[in-house]
C-alpha positions as CSV (number, residue, x, y, z in Angstrom):
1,X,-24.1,-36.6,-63.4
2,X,-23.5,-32.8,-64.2
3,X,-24.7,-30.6,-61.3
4,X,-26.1,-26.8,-61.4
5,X,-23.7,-24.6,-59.4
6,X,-20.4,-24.7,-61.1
7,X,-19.1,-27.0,-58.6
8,X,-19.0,-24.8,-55.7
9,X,-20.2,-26.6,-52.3
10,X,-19.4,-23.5,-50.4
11,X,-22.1,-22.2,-48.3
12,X,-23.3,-18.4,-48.5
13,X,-22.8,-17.0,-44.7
14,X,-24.9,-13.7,-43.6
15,X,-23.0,-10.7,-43.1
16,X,-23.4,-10.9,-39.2
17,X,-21.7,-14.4,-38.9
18,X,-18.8,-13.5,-41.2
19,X,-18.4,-10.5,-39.1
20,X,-18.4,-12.4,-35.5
21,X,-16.3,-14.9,-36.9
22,X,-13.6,-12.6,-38.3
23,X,-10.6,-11.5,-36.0
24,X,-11.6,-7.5,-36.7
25,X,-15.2,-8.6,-36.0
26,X,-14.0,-10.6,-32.9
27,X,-11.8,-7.3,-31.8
28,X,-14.5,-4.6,-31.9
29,X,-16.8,-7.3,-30.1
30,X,-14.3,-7.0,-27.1
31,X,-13.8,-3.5,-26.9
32,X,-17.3,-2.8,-26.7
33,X,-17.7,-5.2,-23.9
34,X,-14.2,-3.5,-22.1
35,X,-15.7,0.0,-23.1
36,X,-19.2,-1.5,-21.6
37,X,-17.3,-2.8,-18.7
38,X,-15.4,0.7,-18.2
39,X,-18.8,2.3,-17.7
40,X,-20.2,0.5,-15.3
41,X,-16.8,0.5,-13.3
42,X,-16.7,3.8,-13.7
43,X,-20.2,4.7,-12.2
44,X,-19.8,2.4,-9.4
45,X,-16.1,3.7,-8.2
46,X,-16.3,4.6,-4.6
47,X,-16.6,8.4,-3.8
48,X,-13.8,9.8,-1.3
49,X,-16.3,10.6,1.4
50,X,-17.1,7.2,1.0
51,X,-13.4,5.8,0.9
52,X,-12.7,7.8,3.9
53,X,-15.8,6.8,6.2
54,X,-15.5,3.5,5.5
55,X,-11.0,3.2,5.7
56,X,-11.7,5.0,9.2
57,X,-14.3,2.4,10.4
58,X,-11.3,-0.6,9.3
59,X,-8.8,1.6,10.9
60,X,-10.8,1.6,14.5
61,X,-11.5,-2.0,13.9
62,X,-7.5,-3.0,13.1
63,X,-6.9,-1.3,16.4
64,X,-9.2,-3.0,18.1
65,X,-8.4,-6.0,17.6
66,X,-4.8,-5.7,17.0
67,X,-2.6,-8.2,19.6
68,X,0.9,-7.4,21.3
69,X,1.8,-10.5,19.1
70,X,1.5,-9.9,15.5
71,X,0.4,-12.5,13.0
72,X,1.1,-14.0,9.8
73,X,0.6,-12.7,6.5
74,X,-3.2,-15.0,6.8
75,X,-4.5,-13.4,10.2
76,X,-3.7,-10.0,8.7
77,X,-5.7,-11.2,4.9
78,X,-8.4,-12.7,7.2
79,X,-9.2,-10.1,9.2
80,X,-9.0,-7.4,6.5
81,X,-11.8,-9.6,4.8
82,X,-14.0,-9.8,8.2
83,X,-13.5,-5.8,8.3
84,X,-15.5,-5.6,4.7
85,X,-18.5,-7.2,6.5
86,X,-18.5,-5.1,9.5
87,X,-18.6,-2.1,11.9
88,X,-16.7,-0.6,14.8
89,X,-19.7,1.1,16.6
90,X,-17.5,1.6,19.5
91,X,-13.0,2.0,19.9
92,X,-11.9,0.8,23.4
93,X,-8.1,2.0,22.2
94,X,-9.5,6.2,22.5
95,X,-5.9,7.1,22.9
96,X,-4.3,5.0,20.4
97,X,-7.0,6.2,18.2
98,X,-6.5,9.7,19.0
99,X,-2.4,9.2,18.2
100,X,-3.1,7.7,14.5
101,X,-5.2,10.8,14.0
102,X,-2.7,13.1,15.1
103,X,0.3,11.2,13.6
104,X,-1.3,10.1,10.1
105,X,-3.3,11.2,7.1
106,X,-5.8,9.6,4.6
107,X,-5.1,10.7,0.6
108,X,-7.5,9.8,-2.0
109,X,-6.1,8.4,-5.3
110,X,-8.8,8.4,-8.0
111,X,-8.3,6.9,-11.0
112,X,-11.1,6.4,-12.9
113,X,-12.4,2.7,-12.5
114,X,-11.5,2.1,-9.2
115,X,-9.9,4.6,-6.5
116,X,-7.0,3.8,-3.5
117,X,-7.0,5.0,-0.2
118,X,-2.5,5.6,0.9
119,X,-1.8,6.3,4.3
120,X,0.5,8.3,4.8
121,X,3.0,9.6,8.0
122,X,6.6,10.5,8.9
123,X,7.9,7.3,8.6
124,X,6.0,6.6,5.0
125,X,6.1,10.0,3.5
126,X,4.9,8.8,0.0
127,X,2.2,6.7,1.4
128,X,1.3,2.9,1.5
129,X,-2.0,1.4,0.2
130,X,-4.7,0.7,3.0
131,X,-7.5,0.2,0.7
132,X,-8.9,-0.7,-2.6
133,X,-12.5,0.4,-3.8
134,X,-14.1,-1.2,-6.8
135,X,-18.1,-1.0,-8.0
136,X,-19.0,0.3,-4.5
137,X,-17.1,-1.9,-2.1
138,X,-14.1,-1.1,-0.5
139,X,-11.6,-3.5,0.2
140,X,-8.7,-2.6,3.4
141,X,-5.3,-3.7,3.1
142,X,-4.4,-1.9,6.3
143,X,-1.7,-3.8,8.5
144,X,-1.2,-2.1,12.2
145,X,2.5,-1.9,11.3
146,X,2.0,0.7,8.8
147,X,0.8,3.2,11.6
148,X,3.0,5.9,13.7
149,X,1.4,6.5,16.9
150,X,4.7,7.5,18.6
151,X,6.4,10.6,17.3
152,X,9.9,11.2,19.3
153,X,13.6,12.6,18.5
154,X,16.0,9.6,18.2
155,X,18.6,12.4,19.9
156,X,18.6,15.3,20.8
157,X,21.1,17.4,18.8
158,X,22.8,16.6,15.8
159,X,26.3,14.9,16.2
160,X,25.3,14.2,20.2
161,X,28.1,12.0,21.7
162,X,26.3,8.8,22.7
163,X,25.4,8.6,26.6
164,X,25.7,5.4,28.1
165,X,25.3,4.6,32.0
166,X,29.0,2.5,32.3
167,X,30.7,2.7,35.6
168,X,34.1,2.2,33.7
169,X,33.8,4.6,31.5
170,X,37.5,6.3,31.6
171,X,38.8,2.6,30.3
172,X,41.1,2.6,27.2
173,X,39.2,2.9,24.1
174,X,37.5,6.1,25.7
175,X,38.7,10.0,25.1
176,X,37.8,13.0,27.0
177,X,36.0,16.1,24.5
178,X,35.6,19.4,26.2
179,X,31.8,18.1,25.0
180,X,31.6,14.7,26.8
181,X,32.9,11.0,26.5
182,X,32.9,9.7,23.1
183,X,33.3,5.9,22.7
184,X,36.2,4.7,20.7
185,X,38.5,5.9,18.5
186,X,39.0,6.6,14.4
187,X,40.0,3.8,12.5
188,X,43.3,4.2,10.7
189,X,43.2,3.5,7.3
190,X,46.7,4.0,6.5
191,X,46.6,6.5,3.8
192,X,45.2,7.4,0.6
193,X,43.5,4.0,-1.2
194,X,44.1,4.5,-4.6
195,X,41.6,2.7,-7.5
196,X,44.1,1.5,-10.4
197,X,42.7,0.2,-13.8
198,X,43.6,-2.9,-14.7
């Protein structure tokens, strides 16, 4: 039976499907909904003031609660999540909160989308993350181990011969400076080690 149509079954899609179905289509469809995405992230992103008000409040409430005997990697998780959902009105550690003020600092890291809250002190110079804000909330990774409260010399002057309380102390192994005892004696090494290529 001879049909009209040239033998073409194919069906005419609109523009609009062709497009959503194609992979450039299916490309610019996702970057609007990243760009979209961006945006609204963007907007949302946690001011510093905010950041720092709210890090503080975590920061009372990790010393607070923290316990001569530290937990797992879970207690920590857990109670960084209980700290998103609530306040310190009160800190019954004053002192201890007083000594992380004086010992360590709060920097603001912005970028863009979402913004980080370092910590930062003598014993972490470059900083470690305490907190993460994204569309409004802010998230604390704080762990009480990050904090100095203690600042103290390890000696007293460079090169300081060690001071132990010993009752022997003229023993062998021991020789007398014009600057004290020092304990023990320089290895030999028996000359020069020489590095040979094989």
């Amino acid at each position: 039976m001879y049909q009209s149509g040239g033998g073409s079954f194919r069906k005419r899609e609109s523009l609009s499907y062709e497009f959503t179905h194609s992979c450039f289509g299916r490309l610019v469809i996702l970057g609007a909904i990243l760009g979209v995405l961006s945006i609204i992230l963007a907007i949302f992103c946690p001011s510093e003031e905010r950041m720092r008000t709210v890090m503080e409040d975590d920061i009372r409430q990790c010393i607070n609660a923290h316990d001569s005997i530290n937990g797992d990697w879970m207690d920590n998780a857990l109670n960084n999540f209980s700290y998103m959902f609530t306040t310190a009105d009160t800190i019954s550690e004053v002192e201890m909160y007083k000594l992380f003020k004086k010992n360590n600092r709060l920097e603001y890291n912005d970028h863009t989308i979402f913004a980080t809250m370092s910590l930062c002190n003598n014993f972490r110079p470059d900083g470690v993350r305490c907190g993460i804000g994204i569309l409004g909330v802010v998230i604390p990774t704080i762990h009480y181990n990050d904090f100095l409260l203690v600042v103290g010399s390890l000696r007293k002057d460079y090169n300081q011969p060690i001071i132990e309380n010993n009752p022997n102390a003229n023993q062998e192994g021991t020789e007398e400076t014009d600057e004290g005892e020092v304990f023990g004696e320089n290895p030999d090494f028996g000359g020069v080690f020489e590095y040979h290529d094989n």
